[in-house]
Phi, psi and omega in degrees: 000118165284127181269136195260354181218142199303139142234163198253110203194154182226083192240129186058039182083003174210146169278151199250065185300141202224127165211170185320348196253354177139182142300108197234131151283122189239355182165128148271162191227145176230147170338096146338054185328296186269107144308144189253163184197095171317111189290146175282173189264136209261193179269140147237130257248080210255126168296172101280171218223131173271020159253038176065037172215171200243118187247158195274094144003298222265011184247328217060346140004086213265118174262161192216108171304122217226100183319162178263153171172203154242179190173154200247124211252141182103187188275131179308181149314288201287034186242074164296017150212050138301144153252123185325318196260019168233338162278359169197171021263192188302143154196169192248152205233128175266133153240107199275327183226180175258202221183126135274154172242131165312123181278006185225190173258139177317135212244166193284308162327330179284329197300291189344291213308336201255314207268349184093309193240149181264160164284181192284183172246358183039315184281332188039064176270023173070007203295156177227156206307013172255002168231159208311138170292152166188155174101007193246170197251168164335272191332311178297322196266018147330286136026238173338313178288322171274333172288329222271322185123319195303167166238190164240165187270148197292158173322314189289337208273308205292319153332307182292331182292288210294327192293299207029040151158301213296150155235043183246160171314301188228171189275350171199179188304168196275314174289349176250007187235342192232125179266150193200171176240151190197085181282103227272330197300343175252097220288174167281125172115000186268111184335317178261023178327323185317329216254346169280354173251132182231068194310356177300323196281137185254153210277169183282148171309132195295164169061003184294326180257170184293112158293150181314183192276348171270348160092008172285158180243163173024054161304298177267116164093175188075197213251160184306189184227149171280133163254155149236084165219157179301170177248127182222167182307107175310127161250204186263175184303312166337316224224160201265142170326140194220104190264172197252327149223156178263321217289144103351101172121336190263169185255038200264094209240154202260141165238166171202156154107343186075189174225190178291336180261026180248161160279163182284359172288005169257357180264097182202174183269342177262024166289118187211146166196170187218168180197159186293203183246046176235005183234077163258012219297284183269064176230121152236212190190164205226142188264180202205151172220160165295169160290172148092009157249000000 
């Protein structure tokens, strides 16, 4: 039978995409000992602020109340450089209550301030405590998230944040909103594209580039982010979610926005990929809590 469109199989410990053009190993995954389980968010002990935000006391952690409302989530028509079988089709998503967000990605200072200890640095940039934790596992920033109170935000919270409104890939040029990587010598769509991404480079002081109309910073790029959620198949309104693994026990967890090691066509807002739990070197996160305290 010819397949005229990607599936998704799971064979030998990695998932497979199989399409007309062949077969590919797209990620492996290794066993979960600890299943992560997006914890709800307990009260957390939030200032306001008069320029409308909100800050976590024992972290410092500066939040952005976020409306409740919809919007349409993945990738357009007009988006040339989607990837179809994870980035569409388009369809539309209700954020049912309102929601904060951290306006920056969690900073190795905010880790201090709550866990005591700094994480390792992985890129071993010299980085100082204004810039993003990053390189820790699901598992690791658990921890944190059960002392601190936060959750990290559902896919659907983060999408909705980084677009705030907008229905373009991004809300301004890519170089005044994003830090990203870009090797012009390797053009896109080129066998060796792999050489545009550059896990070497360590990531940037937070906030450095324009936030979005909701005031968030380095939605897209410096480094990616954890959601929490698994990762599965986008559908149509119609249709029920198609998750791409199920099992209890795997490590395949959804990142977004790209990084500082990304080409820029990973910095967007429907741009998603996920990996297991041995490759986090540039992925950190930005915490999320309910409304309504």
């Amino acid at each position: 039978m010819a397949i005229t469109s990607p599936m998704k199989l799971l064979v030998m410990g990695a998932v497979v995409v199989a399409s007309a053009l062949g077969v590919f190993l797209v990620r492996s995954w290794s066993p979960c000992p600890l299943f992560f389980r997006q914890p709800v968010s307990a009260q957390v002990n939030l200032v306001s602020g008069s320029d409308g935000t909100f800050t976590h006391r024992e972290s410092g952690v500066v939040l952005v109340r976020v409306p409740e409302g919809q919007f349409l989530r993945g990738a357009g028509n007009d988006d040339v450089e989607a990837r179809e079988w994870i980035e569409r089709p388009q369809h539309h998503v209700s954020i049912r209550a309102p929601f904060f967000l951290a306006r920056t990605e969690l900073t190795r200072g905010q880790w201090y301030k709550v866990m005591g200890w700094y994480p390792a640095d992985p890129c071993a940039g010299g980085i100082g405590d204004d810039h993003p934790v990053h390189g820790l596992t699901i598992r690791e920033i658990k921890p944190f998230l059960s002392k601190s109170g936060f959750r990290l935000p559902t896919e659907d919270e983060w999408e909705y944040a980084a677009r705030a409104g907008t229905l373009s890939p991004r809300y301004g040029s890519i170089d005044r909103i994003a830090w990203h990587n870009e090797n012009p010598a390797v053009p896109v769509g080129a066998e060796e594209a792999w050489k545009r991404w550059d896990y070497t480079k360590p990531p940037k002081a937070i906030a450095t580039k324009e936030p979005n109309p909701l005031g968030l910073y380095d939605m897209y790029g410096n480094v990616s982010e954890y959601v929490g959620t698994l990762v599965f198949e986008y559908h149509s309104d119609a249709e029920q979610p198609r998750w791409v693994v199920e099992f209890p026990g795997t490590c395949l967890h959804v990142i977004r926005g790209g990084s500082v090691a990304s080409p820029s066509e990973a910095c967007r807002a429907s741009w998603r990929e996920w990996l297991g739990s041995d490759e986090p070197t540039l992925v950190g996160f930005r915490v999320a809590c309910d409304s309504g305290r």
